[in-house]
C-alpha positions in Angstrom: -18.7 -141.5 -30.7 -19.2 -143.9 -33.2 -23.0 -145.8 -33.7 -24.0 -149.1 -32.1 -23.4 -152.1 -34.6 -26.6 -154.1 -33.7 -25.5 -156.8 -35.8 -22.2 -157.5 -34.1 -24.2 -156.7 -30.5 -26.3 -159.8 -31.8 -23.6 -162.0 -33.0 -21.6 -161.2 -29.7 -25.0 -162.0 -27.7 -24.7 -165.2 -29.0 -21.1 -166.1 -28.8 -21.9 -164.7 -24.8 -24.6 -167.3 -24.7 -23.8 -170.2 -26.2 -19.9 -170.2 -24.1 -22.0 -168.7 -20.6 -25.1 -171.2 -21.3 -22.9 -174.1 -21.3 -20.7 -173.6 -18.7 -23.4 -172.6 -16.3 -25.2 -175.5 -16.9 -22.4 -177.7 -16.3 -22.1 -175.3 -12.9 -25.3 -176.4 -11.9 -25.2 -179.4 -12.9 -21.9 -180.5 -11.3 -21.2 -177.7 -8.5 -24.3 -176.2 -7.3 -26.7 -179.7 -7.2 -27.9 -178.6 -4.2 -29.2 -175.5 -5.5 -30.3 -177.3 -8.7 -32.1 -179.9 -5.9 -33.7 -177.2 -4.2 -35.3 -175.7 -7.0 -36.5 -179.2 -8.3 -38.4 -179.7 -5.5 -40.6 -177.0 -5.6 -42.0 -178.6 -8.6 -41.0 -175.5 -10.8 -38.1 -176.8 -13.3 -38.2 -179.4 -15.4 -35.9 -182.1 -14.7 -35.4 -183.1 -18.3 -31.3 -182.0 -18.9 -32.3 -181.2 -22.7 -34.9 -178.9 -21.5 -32.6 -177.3 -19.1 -29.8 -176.6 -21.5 -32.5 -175.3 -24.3 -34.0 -173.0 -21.5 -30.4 -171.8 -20.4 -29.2 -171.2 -23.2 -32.2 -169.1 -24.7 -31.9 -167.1 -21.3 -28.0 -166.9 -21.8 -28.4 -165.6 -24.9 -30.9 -162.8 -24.2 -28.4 -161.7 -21.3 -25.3 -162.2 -23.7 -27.4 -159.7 -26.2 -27.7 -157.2 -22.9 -24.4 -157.8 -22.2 -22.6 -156.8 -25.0 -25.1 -153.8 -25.8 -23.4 -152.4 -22.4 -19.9 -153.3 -24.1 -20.8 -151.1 -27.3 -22.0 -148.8 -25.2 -19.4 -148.1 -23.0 -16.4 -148.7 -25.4 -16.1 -145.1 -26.2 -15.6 -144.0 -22.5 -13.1 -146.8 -21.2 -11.8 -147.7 -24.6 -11.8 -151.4 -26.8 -10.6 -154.5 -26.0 -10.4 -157.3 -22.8 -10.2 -154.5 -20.0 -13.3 -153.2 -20.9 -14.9 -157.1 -21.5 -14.1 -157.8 -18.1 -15.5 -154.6 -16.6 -18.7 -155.4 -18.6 -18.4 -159.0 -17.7 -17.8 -158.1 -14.1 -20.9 -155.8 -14.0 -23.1 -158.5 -14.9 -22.0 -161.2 -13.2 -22.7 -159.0 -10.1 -26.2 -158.2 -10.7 -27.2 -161.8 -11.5 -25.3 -162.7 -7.8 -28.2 -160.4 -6.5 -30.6 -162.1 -8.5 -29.5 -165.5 -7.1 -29.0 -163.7 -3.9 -33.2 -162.5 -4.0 -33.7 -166.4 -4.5 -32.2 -167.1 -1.0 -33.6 -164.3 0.7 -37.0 -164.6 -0.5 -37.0 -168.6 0.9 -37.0 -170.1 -2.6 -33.5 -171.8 -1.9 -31.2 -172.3 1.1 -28.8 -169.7 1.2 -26.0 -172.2 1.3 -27.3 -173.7 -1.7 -26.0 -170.7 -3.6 -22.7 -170.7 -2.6 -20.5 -172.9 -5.2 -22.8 -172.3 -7.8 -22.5 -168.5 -7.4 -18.4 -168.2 -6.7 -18.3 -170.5 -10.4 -20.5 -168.2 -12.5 -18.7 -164.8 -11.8 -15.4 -166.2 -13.6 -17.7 -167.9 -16.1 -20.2 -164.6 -17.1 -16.7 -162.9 -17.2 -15.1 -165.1 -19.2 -18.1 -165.3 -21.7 -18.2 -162.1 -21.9 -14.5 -161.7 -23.2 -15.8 -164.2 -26.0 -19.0 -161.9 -26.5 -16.7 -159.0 -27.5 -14.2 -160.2 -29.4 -16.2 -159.8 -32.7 -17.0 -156.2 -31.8 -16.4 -153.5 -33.5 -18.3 -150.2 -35.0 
């Protein structure tokens, strides 16, 4: 079992973020406005689109850097490549659904408001990931 290559986990971190940060913001921005609405209204995001991207992307990034960590990390076991991206990619696209999920249940959003918003970003946090990777190796 080979060491983790930090510098590739960063690099991949942000490949993950720039591609994921992007193409959820365009999510929000064009599928899940009632979420992005909801959210607004409570007075708690700034409604500034530059801001929004900056903050998305800086949070994208950090999660990319995770992300891929968990790649390196489990590459040994289930082996290099695009399998192994999507598993990773799948993993983490579920555990922010809980996140947004929390968001519903604690009253924050209408559930419903979720929804589109949600069903977009698995594919997209899968597909970022794939990017993340691809520079990887030990």
């Amino acid at each position: 079992m080979g060491k983790i290559n930090w510098g590739r986990v960063f690099l991949g971190g942000v490949l993950f973020g720039v591609v994921g940060g992007i193409l959820l913001f365009c999510d929000v921005n064009l599928l899940a406005r009632d979420f992005l609405a909801a959210v607004q209204a409570r007075g708690q995001f700034p409604e500034s689109k530059v801001v929004q991207l900056g903050m998305c992307l800086v949070a994208m990034i950090l999660l990319g850097i995770w992300t891929i960590w968990l790649y390196a990390a489990i590459r040994p076991r289930y082996g290099p490549g695009p399998k192994t991206a999507a598993i990773v990619g799948l993993a983490t696209a579920l555990f922010g659904t809980l996140a947004d999920v929390c968001w519903g249940l604690m009253g924050f959003v209408p559930p419903a408001s979720l929804v589109a918003g949600v069903v977009v970003a698995v594919p997209i946090v899968i597909v970022a990931t794939l990017v993340g990777a691809w520079p990887y190796k030990e």
